[in-house]
C-alpha positions as CSV (number, residue, x, y, z in Angstrom):
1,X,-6.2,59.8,-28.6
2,X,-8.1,57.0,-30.6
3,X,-9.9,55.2,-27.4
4,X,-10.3,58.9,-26.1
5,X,-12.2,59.6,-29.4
6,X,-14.3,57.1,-29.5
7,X,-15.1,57.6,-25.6
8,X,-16.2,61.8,-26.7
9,X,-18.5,60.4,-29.4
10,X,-20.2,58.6,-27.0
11,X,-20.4,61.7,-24.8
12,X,-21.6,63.5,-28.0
13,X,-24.5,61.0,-28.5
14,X,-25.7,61.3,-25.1
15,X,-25.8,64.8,-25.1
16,X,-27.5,64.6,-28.3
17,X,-29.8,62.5,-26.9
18,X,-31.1,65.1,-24.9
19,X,-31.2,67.4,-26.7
20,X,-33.1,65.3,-29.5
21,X,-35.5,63.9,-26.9
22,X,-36.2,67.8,-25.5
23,X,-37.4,68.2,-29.1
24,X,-40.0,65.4,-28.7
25,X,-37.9,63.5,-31.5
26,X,-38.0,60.1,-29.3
27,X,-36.7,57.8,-32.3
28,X,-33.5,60.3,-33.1
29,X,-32.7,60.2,-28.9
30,X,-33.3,56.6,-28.8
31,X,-30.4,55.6,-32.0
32,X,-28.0,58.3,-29.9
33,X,-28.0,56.0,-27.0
34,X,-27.7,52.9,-29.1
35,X,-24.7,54.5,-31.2
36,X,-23.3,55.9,-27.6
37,X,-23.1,52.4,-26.8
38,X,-21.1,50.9,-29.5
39,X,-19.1,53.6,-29.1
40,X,-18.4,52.7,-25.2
41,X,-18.0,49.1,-26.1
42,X,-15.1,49.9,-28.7
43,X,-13.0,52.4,-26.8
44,X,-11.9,49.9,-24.7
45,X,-11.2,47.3,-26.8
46,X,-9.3,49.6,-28.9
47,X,-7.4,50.6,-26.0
48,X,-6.7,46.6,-25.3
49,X,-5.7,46.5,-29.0
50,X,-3.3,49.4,-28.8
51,X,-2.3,49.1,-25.7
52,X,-2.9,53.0,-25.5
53,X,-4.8,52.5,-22.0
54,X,-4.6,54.7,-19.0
55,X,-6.2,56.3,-15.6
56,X,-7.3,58.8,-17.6
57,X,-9.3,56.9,-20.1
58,X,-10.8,55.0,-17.3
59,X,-12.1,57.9,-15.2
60,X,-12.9,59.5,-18.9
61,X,-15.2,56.7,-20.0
62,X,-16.9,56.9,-16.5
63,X,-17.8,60.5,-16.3
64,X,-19.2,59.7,-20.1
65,X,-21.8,57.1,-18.9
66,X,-22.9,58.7,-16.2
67,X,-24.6,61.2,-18.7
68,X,-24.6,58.9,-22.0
69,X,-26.5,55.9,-19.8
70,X,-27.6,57.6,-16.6
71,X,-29.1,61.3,-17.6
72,X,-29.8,60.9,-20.8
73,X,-31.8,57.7,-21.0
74,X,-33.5,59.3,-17.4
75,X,-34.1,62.6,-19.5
76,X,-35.7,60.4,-22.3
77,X,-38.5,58.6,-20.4
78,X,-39.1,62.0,-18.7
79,X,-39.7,64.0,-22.0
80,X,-41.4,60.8,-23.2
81,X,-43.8,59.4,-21.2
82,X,-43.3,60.9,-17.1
83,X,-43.9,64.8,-17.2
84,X,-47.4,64.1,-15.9
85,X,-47.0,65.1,-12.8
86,X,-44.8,67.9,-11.1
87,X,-42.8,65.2,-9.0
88,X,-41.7,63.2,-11.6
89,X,-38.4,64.4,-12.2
90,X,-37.6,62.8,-8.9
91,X,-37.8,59.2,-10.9
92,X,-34.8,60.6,-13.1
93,X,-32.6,62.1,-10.0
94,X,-33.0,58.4,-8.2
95,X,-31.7,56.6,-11.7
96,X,-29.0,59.3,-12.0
97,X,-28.0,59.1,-8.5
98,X,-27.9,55.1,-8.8
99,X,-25.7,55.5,-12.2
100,X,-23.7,57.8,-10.6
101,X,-22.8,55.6,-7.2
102,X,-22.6,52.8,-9.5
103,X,-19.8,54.1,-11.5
104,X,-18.2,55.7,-8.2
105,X,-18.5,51.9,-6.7
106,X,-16.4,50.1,-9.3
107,X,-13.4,52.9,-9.7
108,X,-13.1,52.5,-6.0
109,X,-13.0,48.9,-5.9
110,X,-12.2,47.7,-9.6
111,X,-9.6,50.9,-10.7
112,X,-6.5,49.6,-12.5
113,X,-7.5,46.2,-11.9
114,X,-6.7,44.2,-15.7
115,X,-8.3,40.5,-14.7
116,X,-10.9,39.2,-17.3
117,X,-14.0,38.0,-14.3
118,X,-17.1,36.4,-16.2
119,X,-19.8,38.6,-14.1
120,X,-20.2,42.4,-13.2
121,X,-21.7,43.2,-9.5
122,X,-24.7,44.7,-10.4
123,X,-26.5,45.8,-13.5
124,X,-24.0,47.2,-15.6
125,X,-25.0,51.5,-16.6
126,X,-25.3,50.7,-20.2
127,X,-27.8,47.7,-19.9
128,X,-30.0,49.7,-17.2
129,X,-29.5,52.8,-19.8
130,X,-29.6,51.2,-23.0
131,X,-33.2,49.0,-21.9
132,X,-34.7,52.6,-20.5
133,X,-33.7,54.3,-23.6
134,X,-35.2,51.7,-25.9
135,X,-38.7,51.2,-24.7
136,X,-40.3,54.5,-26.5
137,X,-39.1,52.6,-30.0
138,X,-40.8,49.3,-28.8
139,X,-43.8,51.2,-27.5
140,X,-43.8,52.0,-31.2
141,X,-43.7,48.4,-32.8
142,X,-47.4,46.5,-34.0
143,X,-46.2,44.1,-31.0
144,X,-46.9,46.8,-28.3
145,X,-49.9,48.3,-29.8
146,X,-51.8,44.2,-30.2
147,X,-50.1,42.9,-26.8
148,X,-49.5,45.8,-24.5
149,X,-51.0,48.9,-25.2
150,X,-53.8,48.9,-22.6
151,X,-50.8,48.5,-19.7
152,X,-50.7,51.4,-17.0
153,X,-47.0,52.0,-18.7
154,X,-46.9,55.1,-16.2
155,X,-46.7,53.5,-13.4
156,X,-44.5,50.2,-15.0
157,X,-42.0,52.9,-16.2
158,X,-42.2,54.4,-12.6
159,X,-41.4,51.3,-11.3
160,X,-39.0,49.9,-14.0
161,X,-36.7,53.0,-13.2
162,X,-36.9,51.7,-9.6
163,X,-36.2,48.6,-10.3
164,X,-32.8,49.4,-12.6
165,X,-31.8,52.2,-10.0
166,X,-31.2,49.5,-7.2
167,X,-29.8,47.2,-9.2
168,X,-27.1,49.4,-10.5
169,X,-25.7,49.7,-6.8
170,X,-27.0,46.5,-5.6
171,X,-24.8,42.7,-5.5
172,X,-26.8,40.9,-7.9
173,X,-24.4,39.3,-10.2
174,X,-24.6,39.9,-13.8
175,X,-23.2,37.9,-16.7
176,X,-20.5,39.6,-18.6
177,X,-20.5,39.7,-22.5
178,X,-18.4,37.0,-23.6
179,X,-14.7,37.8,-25.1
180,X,-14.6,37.3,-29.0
181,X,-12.7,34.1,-29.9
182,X,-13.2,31.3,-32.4
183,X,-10.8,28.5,-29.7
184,X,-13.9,28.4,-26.9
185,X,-17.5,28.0,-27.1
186,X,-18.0,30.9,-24.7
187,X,-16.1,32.9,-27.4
188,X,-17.9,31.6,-30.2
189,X,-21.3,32.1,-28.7
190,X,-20.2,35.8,-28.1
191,X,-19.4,36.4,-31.7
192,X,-22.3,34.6,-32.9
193,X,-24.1,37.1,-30.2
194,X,-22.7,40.0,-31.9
195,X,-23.6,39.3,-35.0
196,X,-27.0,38.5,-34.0
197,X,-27.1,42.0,-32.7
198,X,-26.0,43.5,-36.0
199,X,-28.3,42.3,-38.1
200,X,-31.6,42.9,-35.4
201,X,-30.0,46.2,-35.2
202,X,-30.7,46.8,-38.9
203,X,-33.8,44.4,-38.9
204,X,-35.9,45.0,-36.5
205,X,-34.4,47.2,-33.7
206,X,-37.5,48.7,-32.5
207,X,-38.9,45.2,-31.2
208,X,-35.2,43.8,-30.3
209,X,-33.5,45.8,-28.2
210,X,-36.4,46.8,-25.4
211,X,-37.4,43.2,-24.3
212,X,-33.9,41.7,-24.9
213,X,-32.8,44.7,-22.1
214,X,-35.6,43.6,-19.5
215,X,-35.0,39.9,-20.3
216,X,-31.2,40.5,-19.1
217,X,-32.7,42.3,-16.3
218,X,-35.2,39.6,-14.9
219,X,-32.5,36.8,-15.5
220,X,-30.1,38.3,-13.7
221,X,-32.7,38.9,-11.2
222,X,-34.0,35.2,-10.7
223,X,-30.6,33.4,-11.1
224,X,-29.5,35.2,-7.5
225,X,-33.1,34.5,-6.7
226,X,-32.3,30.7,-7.6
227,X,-28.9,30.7,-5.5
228,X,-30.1,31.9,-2.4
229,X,-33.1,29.5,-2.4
230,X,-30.5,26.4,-3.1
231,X,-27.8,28.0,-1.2
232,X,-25.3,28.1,-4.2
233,X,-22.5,30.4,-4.1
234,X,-22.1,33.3,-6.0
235,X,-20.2,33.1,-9.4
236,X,-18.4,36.6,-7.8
237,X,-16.8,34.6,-5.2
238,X,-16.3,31.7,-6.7
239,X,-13.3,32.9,-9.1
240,X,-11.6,34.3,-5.8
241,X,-12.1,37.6,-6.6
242,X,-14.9,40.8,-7.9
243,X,-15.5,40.9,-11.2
244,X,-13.6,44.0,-12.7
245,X,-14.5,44.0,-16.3
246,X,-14.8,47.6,-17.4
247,X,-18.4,49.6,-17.9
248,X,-17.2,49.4,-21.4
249,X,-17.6,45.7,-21.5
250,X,-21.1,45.6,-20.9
251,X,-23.8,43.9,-23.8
Protein backbone atom coordinates (compact mmCIF):
# COMPACT_ATOMS: atom_id res chain seq x y z
CA UNK A 1 0.00 0.00 0.00
CA UNK A 2 2.94 2.50 0.69
CA UNK A 3 4.21 2.85 -3.16
CA UNK A 4 0.29 2.76 -3.99
CA UNK A 5 0.09 5.79 -1.57
CA UNK A 6 2.48 7.70 -2.67
CA UNK A 7 1.38 6.97 -6.51
CA UNK A 8 -2.72 8.46 -5.27
CA UNK A 9 -1.00 11.61 -3.95
CA UNK A 10 0.39 12.26 -7.06
CA UNK A 11 -3.05 11.63 -8.67
CA UNK A 12 -4.39 14.00 -5.97
CA UNK A 13 -1.91 16.80 -6.99
CA UNK A 14 -2.87 16.59 -10.57
CA UNK A 15 -6.25 16.72 -9.99
CA UNK A 16 -5.71 19.50 -7.83
CA UNK A 17 -3.87 21.09 -10.33
CA UNK A 18 -6.80 21.55 -12.22
CA UNK A 19 -8.85 22.40 -10.33
CA UNK A 20 -6.45 25.21 -8.85
CA UNK A 21 -5.52 26.34 -12.33
CA UNK A 22 -9.56 26.54 -13.25
CA UNK A 23 -9.54 29.08 -10.38
CA UNK A 24 -6.88 31.26 -12.25
CA UNK A 25 -4.55 30.37 -9.17
CA UNK A 26 -1.54 29.50 -11.72
CA UNK A 27 1.30 29.44 -8.85
CA UNK A 28 -0.94 26.81 -6.52
CA UNK A 29 -1.48 24.46 -9.95
CA UNK A 30 2.04 24.90 -10.84
CA UNK A 31 3.65 23.43 -7.03
CA UNK A 32 0.72 20.52 -7.58
CA UNK A 33 2.59 19.29 -10.55
CA UNK A 34 6.03 19.77 -8.96
CA UNK A 35 4.89 17.89 -5.65
CA UNK A 36 3.01 15.25 -8.15
CA UNK A 37 6.37 14.63 -9.31
CA UNK A 38 8.28 13.79 -6.37
CA UNK A 39 5.69 11.86 -5.49
CA UNK A 40 6.00 9.73 -8.88
CA UNK A 41 9.70 9.64 -8.51
CA UNK A 42 9.43 7.99 -4.89
CA UNK A 43 6.72 5.37 -5.35
CA UNK A 44 8.94 3.48 -7.21
CA UNK A 45 11.88 3.57 -5.47
CA UNK A 46 9.94 2.74 -2.42
CA UNK A 47 8.63 -0.16 -4.15
CA UNK A 48 12.50 -1.17 -5.19
CA UNK A 49 13.13 -0.58 -1.47
CA UNK A 50 10.41 -2.89 -0.26
CA UNK A 51 10.29 -4.97 -2.75
CA UNK A 52 6.30 -4.47 -2.52
CA UNK A 53 6.27 -4.07 -6.55
CA UNK A 54 3.63 -5.38 -8.83
CA UNK A 55 1.47 -5.24 -12.26
CA UNK A 56 -0.78 -3.34 -10.50
CA UNK A 57 1.45 -0.55 -9.36
CA UNK A 58 2.82 -0.34 -12.76
CA UNK A 59 -0.46 0.15 -14.66
CA UNK A 60 -1.50 2.34 -11.44
CA UNK A 61 1.35 4.74 -11.77
CA UNK A 62 0.59 4.98 -15.57
CA UNK A 63 -3.05 5.85 -15.54
CA UNK A 64 -1.73 8.57 -12.72
CA UNK A 65 0.57 10.47 -15.29
CA UNK A 66 -1.45 10.43 -17.97
CA UNK A 67 -3.69 13.04 -15.96
CA UNK A 68 -0.92 14.30 -13.28
CA UNK A 69 1.67 15.06 -16.43
CA UNK A 70 -0.54 14.85 -19.57
CA UNK A 71 -4.12 16.73 -18.64
CA UNK A 72 -3.25 18.59 -16.09
CA UNK A 73 -0.13 20.51 -17.24
CA UNK A 74 -2.35 20.71 -20.86
CA UNK A 75 -5.31 22.11 -18.68
CA UNK A 76 -2.79 24.60 -17.11
CA UNK A 77 -1.39 26.40 -20.24
CA UNK A 78 -5.03 26.40 -21.49
CA UNK A 79 -6.52 28.30 -18.43
CA UNK A 80 -3.23 30.21 -18.48
CA UNK A 81 -2.28 31.62 -21.44
CA UNK A 82 -4.37 29.57 -24.72
CA UNK A 83 -8.21 30.31 -24.29
CA UNK A 84 -7.85 32.97 -26.95
CA UNK A 85 -9.29 31.44 -29.44
CA UNK A 86 -12.26 28.73 -29.63
CA UNK A 87 -9.83 26.03 -31.26
CA UNK A 88 -7.36 26.02 -28.80
CA UNK A 89 -8.39 23.19 -26.71
CA UNK A 90 -7.21 21.16 -29.65
CA UNK A 91 -3.43 22.02 -28.51
CA UNK A 92 -4.32 20.19 -25.13
CA UNK A 93 -6.19 16.97 -26.76
CA UNK A 94 -2.82 16.55 -29.16
CA UNK A 95 -0.44 16.67 -25.75
CA UNK A 96 -2.98 14.37 -23.98
CA UNK A 97 -3.28 12.10 -26.84
CA UNK A 98 0.69 12.03 -27.16
CA UNK A 99 0.96 11.32 -23.14
CA UNK A 100 -1.50 8.92 -23.41
CA UNK A 101 0.24 6.72 -26.52
CA UNK A 102 3.32 7.34 -24.81
CA UNK A 103 2.48 5.58 -21.68
CA UNK A 104 0.50 2.93 -23.75
CA UNK A 105 3.94 2.48 -25.85
CA UNK A 106 6.20 1.54 -22.90
CA UNK A 107 3.62 -0.98 -20.98
CA UNK A 108 3.50 -2.71 -24.24
CA UNK A 109 7.02 -3.00 -24.90
CA UNK A 110 8.79 -2.24 -21.43
CA UNK A 111 5.95 -4.12 -18.91
CA UNK A 112 7.59 -6.31 -16.19
CA UNK A 113 10.85 -5.71 -17.72
CA UNK A 114 13.44 -4.96 -14.25
CA UNK A 115 16.79 -4.04 -16.35
CA UNK A 116 18.46 -0.65 -15.18
CA UNK A 117 19.06 1.03 -19.38
CA UNK A 118 20.75 4.61 -19.11
CA UNK A 119 18.13 6.24 -21.73
CA UNK A 120 14.30 6.37 -22.09
CA UNK A 121 12.80 6.27 -25.92
CA UNK A 122 11.43 9.45 -26.02
CA UNK A 123 10.72 12.38 -23.73
CA UNK A 124 9.76 10.91 -20.70
CA UNK A 125 5.57 12.34 -19.46
CA UNK A 126 6.90 13.97 -16.48
CA UNK A 127 9.77 16.13 -18.24
CA UNK A 128 7.27 17.09 -21.20
CA UNK A 129 4.60 17.74 -18.10
CA UNK A 130 6.63 19.10 -15.54
CA UNK A 131 8.54 21.86 -18.31
CA UNK A 132 4.74 22.87 -19.59
CA UNK A 133 3.51 23.17 -16.10
CA UNK A 134 6.44 25.34 -15.01
CA UNK A 135 6.54 28.12 -17.58
CA UNK A 136 3.53 30.34 -16.08
CA UNK A 137 6.02 30.59 -12.67
CA UNK A 138 8.98 31.61 -14.99
CA UNK A 139 6.77 33.95 -16.99
CA UNK A 140 6.54 35.36 -13.49
CA UNK A 141 10.33 35.83 -12.56
CA UNK A 142 12.29 39.62 -13.30
CA UNK A 143 14.21 37.36 -15.90
CA UNK A 144 11.17 36.92 -18.21
CA UNK A 145 9.79 40.39 -17.77
CA UNK A 146 13.80 42.16 -18.77
CA UNK A 147 14.63 39.26 -21.40
CA UNK A 148 11.42 37.81 -22.79
CA UNK A 149 8.38 39.58 -22.33
CA UNK A 150 7.95 41.10 -25.71
CA UNK A 151 8.04 37.26 -27.26
CA UNK A 152 4.71 36.08 -29.24
CA UNK A 153 4.59 33.36 -26.12
CA UNK A 154 1.05 32.44 -27.91
CA UNK A 155 2.32 31.07 -30.57
CA UNK A 156 5.81 29.61 -28.80
CA UNK A 157 3.46 27.86 -26.32
CA UNK A 158 1.44 26.62 -29.37
CA UNK A 159 4.39 25.36 -30.76
CA UNK A 160 6.26 24.18 -27.58
CA UNK A 161 3.10 21.79 -26.96
CA UNK A 162 3.81 20.53 -30.48
CA UNK A 163 7.09 20.06 -30.03
CA UNK A 164 6.79 17.90 -26.50
CA UNK A 165 3.60 16.03 -28.03
CA UNK A 166 5.93 14.32 -30.74
CA UNK A 167 8.53 13.75 -28.75
CA UNK A 168 6.64 11.78 -26.17
CA UNK A 169 5.88 9.05 -28.95
CA UNK A 170 8.74 9.72 -31.04
CA UNK A 171 12.61 7.58 -30.84
CA UNK A 172 14.72 10.31 -29.70
CA UNK A 173 16.70 9.03 -26.93
CA UNK A 174 16.63 10.65 -23.62
CA UNK A 175 19.11 10.36 -20.80
CA UNK A 176 17.82 8.70 -17.72
CA UNK A 177 18.31 10.27 -14.20
CA UNK A 178 21.24 8.67 -12.78
CA UNK A 179 20.83 5.90 -9.81
CA UNK A 180 21.96 7.32 -6.34
CA UNK A 181 25.33 5.89 -5.31
CA UNK A 182 28.42 7.20 -3.67
CA UNK A 183 30.85 3.89 -5.57
CA UNK A 184 30.42 5.69 -9.41
CA UNK A 185 30.67 9.06 -10.66
CA UNK A 186 27.49 8.66 -12.59
CA UNK A 187 26.01 7.97 -9.03
CA UNK A 188 27.57 10.72 -7.45
CA UNK A 189 26.76 13.29 -10.05
CA UNK A 190 23.04 12.07 -9.58
CA UNK A 191 23.04 12.82 -5.97
CA UNK A 192 24.83 15.87 -6.24
CA UNK A 193 21.87 16.57 -9.02
CA UNK A 194 19.35 15.96 -6.44
CA UNK A 195 20.50 18.02 -4.12
CA UNK A 196 20.96 20.76 -6.52
CA UNK A 197 17.34 20.37 -7.21
CA UNK A 198 16.35 20.67 -3.52
CA UNK A 199 17.82 23.61 -2.68
CA UNK A 200 16.64 25.62 -6.40
CA UNK A 201 13.45 24.17 -5.37
CA UNK A 202 13.36 26.31 -2.21
CA UNK A 203 15.68 29.07 -3.80
CA UNK A 204 14.63 30.08 -6.75
CA UNK A 205 12.07 27.64 -8.29
CA UNK A 206 10.26 30.00 -10.44
CA UNK A 207 13.48 30.72 -12.65
CA UNK A 208 14.88 26.98 -12.22
CA UNK A 209 12.65 24.58 -13.22
CA UNK A 210 11.13 26.16 -16.68
CA UNK A 211 14.50 26.58 -18.62
CA UNK A 212 16.21 23.59 -16.98
CA UNK A 213 12.84 21.50 -18.59
CA UNK A 214 13.43 23.10 -22.21
CA UNK A 215 17.24 22.72 -21.84
CA UNK A 216 16.61 18.75 -21.31
CA UNK A 217 14.30 19.12 -24.26
CA UNK A 218 16.67 20.76 -26.88
CA UNK A 219 19.70 18.51 -25.68
CA UNK A 220 17.94 15.61 -26.19
CA UNK A 221 16.94 17.01 -29.36
CA UNK A 222 20.46 17.96 -30.91
CA UNK A 223 22.38 14.94 -29.49
CA UNK A 224 20.11 12.54 -32.03
CA UNK A 225 20.56 15.49 -34.30
CA UNK A 226 24.50 15.04 -33.78
CA UNK A 227 24.32 11.07 -34.31
CA UNK A 228 22.54 11.00 -37.42
CA UNK A 229 24.84 13.67 -38.95
CA UNK A 230 28.15 11.46 -37.80
CA UNK A 231 26.32 8.30 -38.22
CA UNK A 232 26.79 7.18 -34.48
CA UNK A 233 24.68 4.59 -33.13
CA UNK A 234 22.06 5.13 -30.74
CA UNK A 235 22.89 4.66 -26.93
CA UNK A 236 19.25 2.51 -27.14
CA UNK A 237 20.90 -0.08 -29.26
CA UNK A 238 24.04 0.01 -28.11
CA UNK A 239 23.28 -1.78 -24.58
CA UNK A 240 21.52 -4.58 -26.71
CA UNK A 241 18.35 -3.77 -25.67
CA UNK A 242 15.20 -0.67 -25.07
CA UNK A 243 15.61 1.23 -22.32
CA UNK A 244 12.90 0.12 -19.73
CA UNK A 245 13.35 2.42 -16.83
CA UNK A 246 9.97 3.20 -15.40
CA UNK A 247 7.91 6.77 -15.98
CA UNK A 248 8.72 7.01 -12.36
CA UNK A 249 12.32 7.40 -13.01
CA UNK A 250 12.27 10.29 -14.93
CA UNK A 251 14.28 13.88 -13.67
Amino acid sequence: MLPNGFTLGNLFFGIYAIVSASRGDHMLAGWCIVLGGFCDAIDGRIARATNSGSPFGEELDSLVDAISFGLAPALMIYFAELNTTKWDWLFVFFFVACAVMRLARFNVEQAGEETKAAYFTGLPSPAAGGTLATYYWFSQTPLYHDLFAGWPWETILRWLMLTLSFLMISSVPYRAWPRFSFRTLEGTLGILLLFSSIVALFVMPQAFFFPVGVTYVVVGIVMALLRGAFDLPSPLTTAGHPASYSEEDTP
